[in-house]
matplotlib code that plots the C-alpha trace (Angstrom):
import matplotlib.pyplot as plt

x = [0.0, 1.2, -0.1, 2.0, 0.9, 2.8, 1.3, -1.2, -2.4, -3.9, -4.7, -1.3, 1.1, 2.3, 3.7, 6.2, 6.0, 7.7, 6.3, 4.8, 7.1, 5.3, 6.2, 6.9, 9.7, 11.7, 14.6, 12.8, 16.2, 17.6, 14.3, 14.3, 18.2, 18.3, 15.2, 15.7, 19.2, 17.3, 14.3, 16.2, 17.8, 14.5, 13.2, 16.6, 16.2, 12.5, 12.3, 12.7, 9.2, 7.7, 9.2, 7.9, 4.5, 4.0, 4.9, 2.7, -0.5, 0.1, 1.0, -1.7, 0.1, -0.4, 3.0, 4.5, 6.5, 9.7, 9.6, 8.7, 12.0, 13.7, 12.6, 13.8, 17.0, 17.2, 17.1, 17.9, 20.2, 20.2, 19.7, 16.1, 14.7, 15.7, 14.4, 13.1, 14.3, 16.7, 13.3, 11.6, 14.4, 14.0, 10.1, 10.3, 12.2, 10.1, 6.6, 8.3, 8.7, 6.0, 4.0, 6.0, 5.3, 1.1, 1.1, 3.0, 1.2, -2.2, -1.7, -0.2, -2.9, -6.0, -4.7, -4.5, -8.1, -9.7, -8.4, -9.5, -13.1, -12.8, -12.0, -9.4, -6.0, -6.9, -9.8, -7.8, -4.9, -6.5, -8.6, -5.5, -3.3, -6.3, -7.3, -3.3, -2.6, -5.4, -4.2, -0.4, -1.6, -3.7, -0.7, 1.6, -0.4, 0.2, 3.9, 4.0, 1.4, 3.5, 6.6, 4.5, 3.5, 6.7, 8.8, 6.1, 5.6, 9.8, 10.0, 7.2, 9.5, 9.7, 6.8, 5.8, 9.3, 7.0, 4.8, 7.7, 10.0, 12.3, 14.3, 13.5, 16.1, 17.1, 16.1, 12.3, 12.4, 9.7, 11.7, 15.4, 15.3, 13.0, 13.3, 12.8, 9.5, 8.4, 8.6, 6.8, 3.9, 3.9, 3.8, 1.2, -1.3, -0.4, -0.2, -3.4, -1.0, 1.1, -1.9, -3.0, -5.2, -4.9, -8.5, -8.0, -4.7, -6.5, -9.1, -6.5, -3.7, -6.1, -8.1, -5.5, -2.8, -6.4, -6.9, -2.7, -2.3, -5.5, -5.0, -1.3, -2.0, -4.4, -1.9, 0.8, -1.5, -2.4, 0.8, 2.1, -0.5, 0.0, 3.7, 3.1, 0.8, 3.3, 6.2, 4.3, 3.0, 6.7, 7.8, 4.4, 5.5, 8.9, 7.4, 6.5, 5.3, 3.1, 2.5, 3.1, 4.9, 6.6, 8.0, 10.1, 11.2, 14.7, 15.3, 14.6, 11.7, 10.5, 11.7, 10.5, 6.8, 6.7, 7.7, 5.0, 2.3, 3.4, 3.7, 0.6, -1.8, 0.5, -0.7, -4.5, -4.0, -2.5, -5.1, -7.9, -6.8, -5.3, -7.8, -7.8, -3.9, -4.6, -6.6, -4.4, -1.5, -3.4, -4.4, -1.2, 1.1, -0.7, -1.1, -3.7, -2.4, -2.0, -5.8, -7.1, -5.8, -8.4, -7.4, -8.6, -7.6, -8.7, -11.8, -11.8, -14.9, -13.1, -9.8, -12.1, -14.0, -10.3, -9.3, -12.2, -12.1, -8.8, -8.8, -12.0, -12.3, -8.8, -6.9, -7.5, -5.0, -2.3, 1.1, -0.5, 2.3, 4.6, 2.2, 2.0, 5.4, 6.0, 3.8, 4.4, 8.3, 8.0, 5.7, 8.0, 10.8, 9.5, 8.0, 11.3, 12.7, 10.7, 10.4, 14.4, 14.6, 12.1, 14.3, 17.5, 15.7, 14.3, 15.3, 15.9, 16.9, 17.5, 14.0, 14.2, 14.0, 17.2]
y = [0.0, 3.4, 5.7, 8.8, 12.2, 12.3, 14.6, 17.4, 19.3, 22.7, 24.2, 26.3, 23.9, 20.8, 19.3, 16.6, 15.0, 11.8, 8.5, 6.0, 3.0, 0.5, -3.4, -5.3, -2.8, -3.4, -5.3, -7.1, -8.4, -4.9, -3.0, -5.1, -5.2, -1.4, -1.0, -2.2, -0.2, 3.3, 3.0, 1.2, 4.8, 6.4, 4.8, 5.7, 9.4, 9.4, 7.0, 9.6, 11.3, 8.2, 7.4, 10.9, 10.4, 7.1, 8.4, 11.5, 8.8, 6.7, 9.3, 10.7, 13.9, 16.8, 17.6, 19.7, 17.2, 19.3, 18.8, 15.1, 14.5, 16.6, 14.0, 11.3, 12.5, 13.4, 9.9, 7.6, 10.1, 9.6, 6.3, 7.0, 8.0, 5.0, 2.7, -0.7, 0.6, -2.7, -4.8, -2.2, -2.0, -6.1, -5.8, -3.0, -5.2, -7.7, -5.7, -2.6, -5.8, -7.1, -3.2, -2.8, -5.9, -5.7, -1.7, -2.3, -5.7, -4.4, -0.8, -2.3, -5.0, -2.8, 0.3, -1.8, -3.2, 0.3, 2.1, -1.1, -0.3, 2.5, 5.1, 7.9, 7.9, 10.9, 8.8, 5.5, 6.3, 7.7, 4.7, 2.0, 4.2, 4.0, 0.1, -0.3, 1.6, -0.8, -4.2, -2.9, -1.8, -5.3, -7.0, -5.1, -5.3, -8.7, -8.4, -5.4, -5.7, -7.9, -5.8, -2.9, -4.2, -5.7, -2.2, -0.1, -2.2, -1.0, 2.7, 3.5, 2.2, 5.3, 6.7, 8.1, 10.0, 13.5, 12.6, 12.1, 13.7, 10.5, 8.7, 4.8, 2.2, -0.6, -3.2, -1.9, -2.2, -4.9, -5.9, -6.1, -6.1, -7.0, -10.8, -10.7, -8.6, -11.3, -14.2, -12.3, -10.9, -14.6, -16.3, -13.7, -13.3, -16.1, -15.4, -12.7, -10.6, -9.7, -8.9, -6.7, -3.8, -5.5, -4.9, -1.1, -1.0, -2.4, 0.2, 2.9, 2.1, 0.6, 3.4, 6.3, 4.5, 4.8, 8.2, 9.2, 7.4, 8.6, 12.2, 11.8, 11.3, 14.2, 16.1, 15.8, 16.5, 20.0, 20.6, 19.7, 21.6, 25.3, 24.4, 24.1, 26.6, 29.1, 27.9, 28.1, 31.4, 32.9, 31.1, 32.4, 35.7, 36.0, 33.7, 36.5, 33.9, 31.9, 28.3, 24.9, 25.6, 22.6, 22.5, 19.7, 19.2, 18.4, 15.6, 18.3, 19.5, 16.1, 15.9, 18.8, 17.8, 14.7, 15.8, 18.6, 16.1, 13.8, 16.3, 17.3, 13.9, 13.4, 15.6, 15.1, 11.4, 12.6, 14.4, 12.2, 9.2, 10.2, 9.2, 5.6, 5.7, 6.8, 4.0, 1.9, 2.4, 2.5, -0.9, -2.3, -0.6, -0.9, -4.3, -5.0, -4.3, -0.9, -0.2, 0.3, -2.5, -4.5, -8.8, -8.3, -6.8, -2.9, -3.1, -0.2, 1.0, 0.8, 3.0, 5.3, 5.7, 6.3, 8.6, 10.7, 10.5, 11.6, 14.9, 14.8, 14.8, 16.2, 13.4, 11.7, 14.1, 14.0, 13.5, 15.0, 17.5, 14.8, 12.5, 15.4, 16.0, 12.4, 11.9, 14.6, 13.7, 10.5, 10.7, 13.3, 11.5, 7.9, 8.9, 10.6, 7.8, 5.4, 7.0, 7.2, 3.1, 2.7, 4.5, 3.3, -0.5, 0.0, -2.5, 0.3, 3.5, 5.2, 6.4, 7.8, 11.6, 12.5]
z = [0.0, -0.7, 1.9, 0.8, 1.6, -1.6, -3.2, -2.0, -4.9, -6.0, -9.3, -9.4, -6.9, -6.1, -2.7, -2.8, 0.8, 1.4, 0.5, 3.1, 3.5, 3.8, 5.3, 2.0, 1.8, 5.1, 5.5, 8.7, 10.5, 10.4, 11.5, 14.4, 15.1, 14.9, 16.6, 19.9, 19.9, 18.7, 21.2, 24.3, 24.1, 23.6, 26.9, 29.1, 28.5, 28.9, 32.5, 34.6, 33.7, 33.4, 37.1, 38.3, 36.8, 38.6, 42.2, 41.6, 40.7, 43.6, 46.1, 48.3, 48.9, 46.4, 45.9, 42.5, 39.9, 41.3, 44.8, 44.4, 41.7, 44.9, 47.7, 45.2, 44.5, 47.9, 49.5, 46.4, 44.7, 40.9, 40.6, 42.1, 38.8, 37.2, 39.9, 37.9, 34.6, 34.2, 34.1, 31.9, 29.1, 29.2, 28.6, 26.3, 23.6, 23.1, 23.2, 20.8, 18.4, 19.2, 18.5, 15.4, 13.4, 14.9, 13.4, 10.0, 9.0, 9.8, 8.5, 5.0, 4.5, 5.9, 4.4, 0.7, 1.2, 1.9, -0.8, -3.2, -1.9, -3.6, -0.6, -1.7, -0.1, 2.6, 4.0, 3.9, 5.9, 8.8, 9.0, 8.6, 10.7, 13.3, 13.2, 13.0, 16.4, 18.0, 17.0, 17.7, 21.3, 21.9, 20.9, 22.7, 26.1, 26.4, 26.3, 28.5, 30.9, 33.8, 32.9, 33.7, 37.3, 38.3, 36.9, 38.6, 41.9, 41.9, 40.8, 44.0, 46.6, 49.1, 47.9, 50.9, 51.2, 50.0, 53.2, 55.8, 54.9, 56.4, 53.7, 53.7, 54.4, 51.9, 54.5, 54.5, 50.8, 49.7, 46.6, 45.9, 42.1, 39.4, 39.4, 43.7, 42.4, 39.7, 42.1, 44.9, 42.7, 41.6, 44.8, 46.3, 43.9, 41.1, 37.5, 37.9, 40.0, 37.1, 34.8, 37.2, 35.2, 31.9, 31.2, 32.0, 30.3, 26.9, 27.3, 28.2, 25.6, 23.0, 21.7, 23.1, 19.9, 17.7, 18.3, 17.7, 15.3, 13.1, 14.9, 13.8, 9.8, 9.7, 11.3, 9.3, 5.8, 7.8, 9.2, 5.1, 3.6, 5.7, 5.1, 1.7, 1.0, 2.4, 0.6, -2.3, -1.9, -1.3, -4.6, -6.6, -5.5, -7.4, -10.1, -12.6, -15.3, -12.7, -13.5, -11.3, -8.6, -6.9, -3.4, -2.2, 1.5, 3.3, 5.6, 8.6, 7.4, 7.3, 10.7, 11.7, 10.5, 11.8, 15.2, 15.7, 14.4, 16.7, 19.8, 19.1, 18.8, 22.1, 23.9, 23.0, 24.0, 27.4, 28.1, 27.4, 28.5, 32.3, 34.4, 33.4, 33.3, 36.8, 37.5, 36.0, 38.0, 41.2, 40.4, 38.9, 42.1, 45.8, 47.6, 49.2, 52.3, 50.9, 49.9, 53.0, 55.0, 52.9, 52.0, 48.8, 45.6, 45.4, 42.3, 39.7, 41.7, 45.0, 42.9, 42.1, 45.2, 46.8, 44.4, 45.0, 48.8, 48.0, 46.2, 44.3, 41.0, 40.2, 42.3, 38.6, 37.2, 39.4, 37.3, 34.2, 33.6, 33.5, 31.3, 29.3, 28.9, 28.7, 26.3, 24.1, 24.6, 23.9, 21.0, 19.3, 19.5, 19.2, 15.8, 14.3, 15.6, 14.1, 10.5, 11.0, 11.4, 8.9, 6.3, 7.9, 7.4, 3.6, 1.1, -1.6, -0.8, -3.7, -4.4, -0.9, 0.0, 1.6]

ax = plt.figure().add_subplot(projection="3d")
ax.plot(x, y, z, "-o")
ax.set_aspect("equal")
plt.show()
């Protein structure tokens, strides 16, 4: 399927915007190969949000994203922030493969059988880039989910630091490493225990990749079509004969393009999907023992009921500046990464825009 922008046309210009690469094109072994290198780095420079994020939802305190990355670095040092990431960057291999091959498959094939029903392009590849972001995030949770609890269950050690103000010692620590969490989760709560929240993770994570990944596609045909438009405009002007005016892009306009589109459906997603990421994690991170004093595993109804005893209504968005920046991070540079591999991974490059 060819689900180019390629070309966005008017009656006096003409757009050349990169072409879609599609998965019949990729060298598979290297897309992989180089893709766990490129986004294991993506992941280390974006942990320490995602760390920050996940104290603030569990935390019953109402304390600023600052002062709680203070009270971290305050009793763990550094190495606080990246508290579990050893068991995420394990998991994140094997579910970002996992994502990958679930978006690329189903976006090529459903993207191919829309456009033979007779859709045009503009339609079609909101709609593949949609249905492709659900299967990939179905896929994905499956992969992820346990790596999510146990990596979690490790980066809120101490979370009450922001409450006492005392720093806690490595003996009261429930879990010495990720493995030490695994087999506890395990021998506590059995297999359940480390698909804790799955259900609220699909309906988090499911239709939040829908919505970025459709939001993403119409965003980059605006974002290419004001770019466009003004481009061609300046050219029309010092055109004194008129005509077909043609306007190709650089490699960091591209970039550039891709990035804002991505920052922005980011940031939507962020937004609309905190409150069940807020559940989520509740669910995923306190023990019983920690809900309450209560033997059994906290419901959604009882999270919420909590959350709102809590803080009200806005006890649902604490951590959203770091989601938000997380988020909007992460999808910025996890798409220019990812249209980077995909070139980097092509089988034939020379019909490539450099």
């Amino acid at each position: 399927m060819k689900l180019s922008m390629a070309e966005e046309e008017s009656s006096d210009q003409t757009v050349h915007t990169p072409p879609e690469i599609d998965w019949q094109m990729l060298d598979k072994s290297k897309f992989f190969f180089l893709g766990a290198g490129l986004f294991s780095c993506v992941s280390a420079t974006l942990y320490p949000v995602v760390v920050l994020k996940t104290r603030q939802q569990v935390s019953s305190s109402h304390l600023s994203s600052l002062k709680t990355a203070f009270s971290i670095l305050r009793c763990e040092g550094f190495r606080g922030l990246y508290r579990g990431f050893g068991t995420s960057l394990i998991g994140t291999i094997p579910a970002r493969a996992t994502y990958m091959t679930a978006l690329e498959i189903t976006k090529s094939n459903v993207g191919t059988s829309i456009i033979r029903l007779g859709f045009p392009e503009s339609t079609a590849a909101p709609i593949a880039n949609a249905i492709a972001g659900l299967s990939a995030a179905l896929a994905a949770q499956l992969v992820w989910t346990p790596v999510d609890v146990v990596s979690q269950r490790l980066m809120v050690q101490g979370k009450d630091y922001s409450i006492s103000k005392t720093c806690t010692s490595e003996k009261s620590r429930k879990y010495m490493n990720g493995i030490d969490a695994f087999r506890k989760i395990l021998n506590t709560d059995g297999p359940r225990g480390l698909y804790r929240g799955f259900g609220i993770s699909i309906m988090t994570y499911a239709p939040s990749n829908a919505v970025w990944w459709a939001s993403y596609s119409v965003a980059q045909r605006l974002v290419w079509g004001g770019i466009g438009s003004y481009m061609c405009k300046k050219d029309d002007d010092s055109n004194e004969n008129g005509g077909v005016v043609a306007f190709t892009p650089d490699s960091r306009t591209i970039m550039a393009v891709q990035g804002v589109s991505a920052a922005m459906a980011g940031g939507v997603s962020a937004l609309v999907t905190m409150p069940l990421d807020t559940i989520k994690t509740r669910l995923q991170v306190l023990d019983s023992s920690d809900d309450n004093n209560s033997r059994k595993v906290p419901t959604i109804g009882q999270t919420v009921r909590n959350l709102v005893r809590e803080g009200g209504w806005m006890a649902f968005y604490r951590g959203l500046g770091p989601r938000w920046a997380s988020m909007s991070m992460s999808a910025t540079t996890m798409i220019t990464t990812y249209e980077l591999l995909k070139r980097l991974s092509t089988k034939n490059q020379e019909n490539l825009i450099r």
